[in-house]
Phi, psi and omega in degrees: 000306165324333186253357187268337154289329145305300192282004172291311212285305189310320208281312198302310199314301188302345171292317184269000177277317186306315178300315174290340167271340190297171199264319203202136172288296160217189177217147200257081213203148167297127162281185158291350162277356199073023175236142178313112159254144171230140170183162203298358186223162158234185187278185215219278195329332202262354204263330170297346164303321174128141189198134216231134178248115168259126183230156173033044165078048156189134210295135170239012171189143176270073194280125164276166175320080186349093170304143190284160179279347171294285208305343178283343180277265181356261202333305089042305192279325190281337187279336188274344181282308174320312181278330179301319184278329171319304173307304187286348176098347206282190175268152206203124194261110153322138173305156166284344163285341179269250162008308195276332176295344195257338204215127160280318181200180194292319188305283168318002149282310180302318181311302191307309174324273175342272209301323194277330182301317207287343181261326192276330180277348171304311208287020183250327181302308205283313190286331194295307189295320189302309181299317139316338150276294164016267162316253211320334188266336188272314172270014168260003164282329135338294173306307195323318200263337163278314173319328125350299188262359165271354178286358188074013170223134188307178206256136173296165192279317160338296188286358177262320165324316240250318178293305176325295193298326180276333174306337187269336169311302159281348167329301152334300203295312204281339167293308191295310186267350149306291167319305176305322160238034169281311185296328177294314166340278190317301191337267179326344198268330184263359126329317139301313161289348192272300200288004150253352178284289175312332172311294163322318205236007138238094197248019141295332206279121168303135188236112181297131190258112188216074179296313192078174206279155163269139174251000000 
């Protein structure tokens, strides 16, 4: 009676282990007429097409189409283009997993917008005011060293350190607010792709077109 009650318990066991490994209950796939089926096996031919794996009544995984070696190259190609402008900073349209992870809904895009323009137009506000005091500082060094030279004396070697230094200081400044309003660029360009991307895949939610001014 015992062992016979052992080998019940095993038999259940090796069952309910075969059940937590099987993959799948059925499958969901296009025949050759185009029309959708579900069963419990698919055709091998049919399974490069693409097949959605159903357990306990709910799709729990997604096979997409088999690629061709053209479509598979193509892909290959977009995705490396795709990481290189990532990389480089540029605008770029995202994935809808990339999307669902940064955003909830379209409105929270606008939030994001708002708050990231409004930090990149401060730092812009600040390199604009530096860089003009700068300049204010480069002609009054200037006068100095032509009052000098109408005195009939060469400009001191302060002041000409002192000119060097601030040419290269704005120099700096003007690169710096170039970048700065390539990133304001970049920003609204990408943003704009995020906020038609949430469009889509809420295409209840209403949407405001609010860019702001460039500056």
């Amino acid at each position: 009676m015992k062992t016979l009650l052992t080998l019940l318990l095993v038999f259940l066991g090796s069952r309910s282990a075969a059940a937590q490994t099987t993959p799948c209950d059925s499958y969901r796939f296009t025949n050759d007429n185009g029309v959708t089926e579900i069963s419990n096996s698919i055709p091998p031919e049919l399974a490069d097409r693409g097949y959605s794996c159903i357990k306990d009544g709910k799709v729990v995984q997604v096979v997409p189409p088999k690629l061709s070696p053209t479509e598979q190259q193509k892909r290959d190609r977009d995705d490396a283009v795709k990481k290189a402008a990532k990389e480089a900073g540029l605008p770029h349209q995202r994935s809808d997993e990339e999307l669902g992870m940064l955003y909830a809904m379209p409105g929270d895009v606008e939030d994001a917008r708002a708050r990231k323009i409004s930090s990149i137009d401060k730092d812009i506000a600040t390199t604009r005011a530096n860089m003009e005091s700068l300049k204010l500082r480069k002609q009054d060094l200037e006068e100095k060293a032509a009052d000098r030279e109408r005195e009939g004396l060469s400009p001191s070697t302060d002041i000409l350190d002192s000119l060097e230094n601030v040419s290269k200081q704005i120099a700096d400044r003007e690169q710096e607010l170039a970048r700065r309003l390539l990133e304001r660029q970049h920003a609204v360009d990408q943003f704009e792709f995020d906020l038609d991307g949430m469009k889509r895949l809420h295409p209840a939610a209403p949407r405001e077109e609010n860019t702001g001014d460039p500056q």
